[in-house]
C-alpha positions in Angstrom: -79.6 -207.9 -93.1 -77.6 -211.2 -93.4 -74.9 -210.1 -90.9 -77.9 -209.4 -87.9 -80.1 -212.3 -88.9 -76.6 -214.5 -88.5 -75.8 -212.5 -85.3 -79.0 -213.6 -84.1 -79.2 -217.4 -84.9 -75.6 -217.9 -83.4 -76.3 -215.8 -80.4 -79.3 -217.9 -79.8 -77.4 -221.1 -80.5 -74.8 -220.5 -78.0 -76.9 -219.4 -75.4 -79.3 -222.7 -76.0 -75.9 -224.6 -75.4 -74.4 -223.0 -72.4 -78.1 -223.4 -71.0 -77.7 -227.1 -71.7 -74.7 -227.6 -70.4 -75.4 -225.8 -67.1 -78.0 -228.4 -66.7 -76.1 -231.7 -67.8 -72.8 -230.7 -66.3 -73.3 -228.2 -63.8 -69.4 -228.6 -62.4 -68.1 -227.9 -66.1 -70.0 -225.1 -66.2 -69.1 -223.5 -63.0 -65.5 -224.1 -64.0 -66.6 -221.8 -67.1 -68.6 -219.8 -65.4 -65.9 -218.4 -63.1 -63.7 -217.8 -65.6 -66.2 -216.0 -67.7 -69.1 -214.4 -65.3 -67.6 -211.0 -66.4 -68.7 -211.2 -70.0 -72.2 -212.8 -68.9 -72.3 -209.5 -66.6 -71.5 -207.0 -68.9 -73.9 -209.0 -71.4 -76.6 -209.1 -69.2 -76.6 -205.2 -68.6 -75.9 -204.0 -72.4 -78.0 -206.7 -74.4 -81.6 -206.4 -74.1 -82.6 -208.7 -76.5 -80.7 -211.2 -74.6 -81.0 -210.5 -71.2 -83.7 -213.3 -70.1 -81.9 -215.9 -71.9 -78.3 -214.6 -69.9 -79.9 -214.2 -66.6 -80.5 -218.1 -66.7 -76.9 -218.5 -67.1 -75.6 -216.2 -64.1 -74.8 -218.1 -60.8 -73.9 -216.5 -57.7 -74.1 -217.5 -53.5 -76.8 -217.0 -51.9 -78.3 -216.5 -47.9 -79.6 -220.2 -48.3 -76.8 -221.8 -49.8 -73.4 -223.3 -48.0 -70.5 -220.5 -48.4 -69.3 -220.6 -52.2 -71.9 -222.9 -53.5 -73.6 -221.0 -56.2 -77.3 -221.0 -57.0 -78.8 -220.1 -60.5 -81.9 -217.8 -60.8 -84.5 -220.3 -61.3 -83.6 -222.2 -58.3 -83.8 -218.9 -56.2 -87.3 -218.3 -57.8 -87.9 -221.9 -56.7 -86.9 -221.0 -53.3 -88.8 -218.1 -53.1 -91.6 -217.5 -50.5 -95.6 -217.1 -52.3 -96.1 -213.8 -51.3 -92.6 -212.6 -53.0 -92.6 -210.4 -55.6 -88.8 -209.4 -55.7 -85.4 -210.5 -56.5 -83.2 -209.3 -53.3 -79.5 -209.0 -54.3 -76.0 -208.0 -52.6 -72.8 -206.8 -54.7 -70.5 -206.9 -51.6 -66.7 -208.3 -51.7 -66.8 -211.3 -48.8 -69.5 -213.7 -47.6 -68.9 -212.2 -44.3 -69.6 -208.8 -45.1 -73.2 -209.6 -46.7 -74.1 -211.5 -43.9 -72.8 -209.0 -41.5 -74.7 -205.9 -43.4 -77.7 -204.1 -41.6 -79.1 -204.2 -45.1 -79.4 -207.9 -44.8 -80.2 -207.9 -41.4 -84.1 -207.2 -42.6 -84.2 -209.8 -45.1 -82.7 -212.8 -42.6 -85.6 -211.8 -40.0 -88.1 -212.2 -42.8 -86.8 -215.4 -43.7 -86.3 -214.0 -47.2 -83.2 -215.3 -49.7 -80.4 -212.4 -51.0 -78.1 -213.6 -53.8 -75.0 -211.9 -53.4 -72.6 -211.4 -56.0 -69.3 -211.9 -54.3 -66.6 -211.8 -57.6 -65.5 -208.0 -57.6 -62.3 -208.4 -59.0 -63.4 -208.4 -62.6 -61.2 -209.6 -65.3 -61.3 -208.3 -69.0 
């Protein structure tokens, strides 16, 4: 009982911290981010408790941003249209390739925002 209510407060207490440094010091944190984003990924799939709290921290291009600038959720759901409902997403190797794809094709004439997920070279 200990061990999972410890589990718990430190899991919440370094998710509270990378949240806060994404926001102060958005540069460190991309720094850490690319060198990490396979942990948060795996996290973010096999924690449930977490997820919310790890989808905050995942960054990734997007249709509306400049070629490897990366874009964190809540400023995509900032972004987002009124009538959205829906979180559009690529996992494709290249920039080029998402923006090249006849699944993106529909989304660009709708003026609707893709995050792509470009890092497939994964590193654990």
């Amino acid at each position: 009982m200990v061990i999972k209510r410890l589990n718990s407060v430190l899991t919440r207490r370094i998710l509270k911290f990378f949240e806060q440094q994404a926001k102060s010091d958005p540069e460190k944190y991309l720094k850490f981010y690319n060198e990490y984003s396979a942990f948060l990924k795996q996290g973010i799939c096999s924690d449930l408790k977490w997820k919310t709290e790890i989808a905050g921290l995942m960054r990734m291009e997007s249709s509306k941003t400049n070629p490897e600038q990366m874009t964190s959720l809540d400023e995509y759901v900032d972004r987002m249209h009124e009538k959205q409902r829906n979180i559009y997403y690529l996992c494709i190797p290249n920039r080029s390739f998402a923006e090249n794809s006849p699944y993106f094709e529909a989304f660009k004439k709708k003026g609707v925002e893709v995050r792509s997920d470009l890092k497939t070279d994964i590193k654990a």
